[in-house]
C-alpha positions as CSV (number, residue, x, y, z in Angstrom):
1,X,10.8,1.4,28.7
2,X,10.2,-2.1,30.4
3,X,12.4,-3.4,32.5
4,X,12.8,-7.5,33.4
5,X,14.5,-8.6,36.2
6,X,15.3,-12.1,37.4
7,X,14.7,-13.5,40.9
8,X,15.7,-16.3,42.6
9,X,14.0,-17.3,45.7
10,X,14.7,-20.6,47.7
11,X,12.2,-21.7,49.8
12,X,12.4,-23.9,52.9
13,X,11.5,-27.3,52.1
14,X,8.0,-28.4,51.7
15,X,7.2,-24.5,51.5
16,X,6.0,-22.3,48.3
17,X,4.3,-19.5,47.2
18,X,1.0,-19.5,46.3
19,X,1.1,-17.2,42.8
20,X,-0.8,-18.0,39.0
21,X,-0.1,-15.6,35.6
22,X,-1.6,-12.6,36.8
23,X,0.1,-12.2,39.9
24,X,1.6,-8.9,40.7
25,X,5.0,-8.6,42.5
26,X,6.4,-5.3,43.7
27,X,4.2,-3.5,41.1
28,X,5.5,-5.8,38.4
29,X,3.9,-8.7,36.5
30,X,4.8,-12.2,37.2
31,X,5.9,-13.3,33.4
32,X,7.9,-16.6,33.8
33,X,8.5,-19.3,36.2
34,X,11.0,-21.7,36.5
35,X,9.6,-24.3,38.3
36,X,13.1,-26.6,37.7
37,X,15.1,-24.0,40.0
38,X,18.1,-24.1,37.8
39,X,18.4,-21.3,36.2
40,X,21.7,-20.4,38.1
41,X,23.1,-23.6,36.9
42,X,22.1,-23.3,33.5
43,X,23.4,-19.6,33.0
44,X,26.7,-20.8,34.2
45,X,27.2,-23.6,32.4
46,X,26.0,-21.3,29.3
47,X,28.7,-19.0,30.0
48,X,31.5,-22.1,30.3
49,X,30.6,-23.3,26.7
50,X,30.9,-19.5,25.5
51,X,34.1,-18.7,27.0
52,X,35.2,-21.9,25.5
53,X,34.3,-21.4,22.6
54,X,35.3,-17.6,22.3
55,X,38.9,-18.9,23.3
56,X,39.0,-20.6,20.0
57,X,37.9,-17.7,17.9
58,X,40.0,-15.7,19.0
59,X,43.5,-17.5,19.2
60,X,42.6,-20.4,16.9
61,X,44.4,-22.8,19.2
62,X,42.4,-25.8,19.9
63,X,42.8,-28.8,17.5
64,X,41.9,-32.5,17.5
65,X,40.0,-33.4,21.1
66,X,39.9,-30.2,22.5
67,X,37.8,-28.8,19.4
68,X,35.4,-31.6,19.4
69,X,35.1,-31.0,23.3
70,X,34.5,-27.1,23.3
71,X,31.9,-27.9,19.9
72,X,30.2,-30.4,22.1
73,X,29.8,-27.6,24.9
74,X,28.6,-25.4,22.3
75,X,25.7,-28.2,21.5
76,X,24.8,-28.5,24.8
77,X,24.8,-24.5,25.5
78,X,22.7,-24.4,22.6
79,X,20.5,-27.0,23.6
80,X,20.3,-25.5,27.0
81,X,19.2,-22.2,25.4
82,X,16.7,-24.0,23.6
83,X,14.7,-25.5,26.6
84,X,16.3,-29.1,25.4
85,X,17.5,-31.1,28.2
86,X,20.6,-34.0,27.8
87,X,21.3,-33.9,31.3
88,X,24.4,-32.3,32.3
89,X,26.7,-30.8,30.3
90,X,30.4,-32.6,30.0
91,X,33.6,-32.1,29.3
């Protein structure tokens, strides 16, 4: 069974590691990098749009604005997911 974990590491600035595709890290394989640092960001602006949206699914309440507003988060979440980059997300 393989097992992925995600790290976050914040460096002081004008500091890095030095690391390229095979690099091995506590036994592991380096297999992604996120050289944006937003990741925390992203994930939580992911789960906004989706708590939003699961809202409407399950009590059916928003109408007018607030629809077009939580499909709009959905688009960006999407988007997001998808590596496509609008900015910030808004609403």
């Amino acid at each position: 069974m393989i097992h992925t974990h995600t790290l976050v590491v914040r460096y002081p600035e004008g500091e890095w590691p030095a690391y390229r595709a095979d690099t091995k890290i506590n036994g592991g394989e380096l297999v992604a990098v996120d050289f944006d640092g937003n990741r925390l960001r992203v994930c939580q602006q992911l789960e906004e749009a989706l708590e939003s949206i699961e809202r409407i699914a399950v009590d059916g309440s928003a109408t007018g604005h607030n629809r077009m507003v939580i499909a709009e988060k959905a688009r960006a979440a999407l988007e997001l997911a998808q590596g496509i980059s609008r900015g910030e997300m808004t609403a």
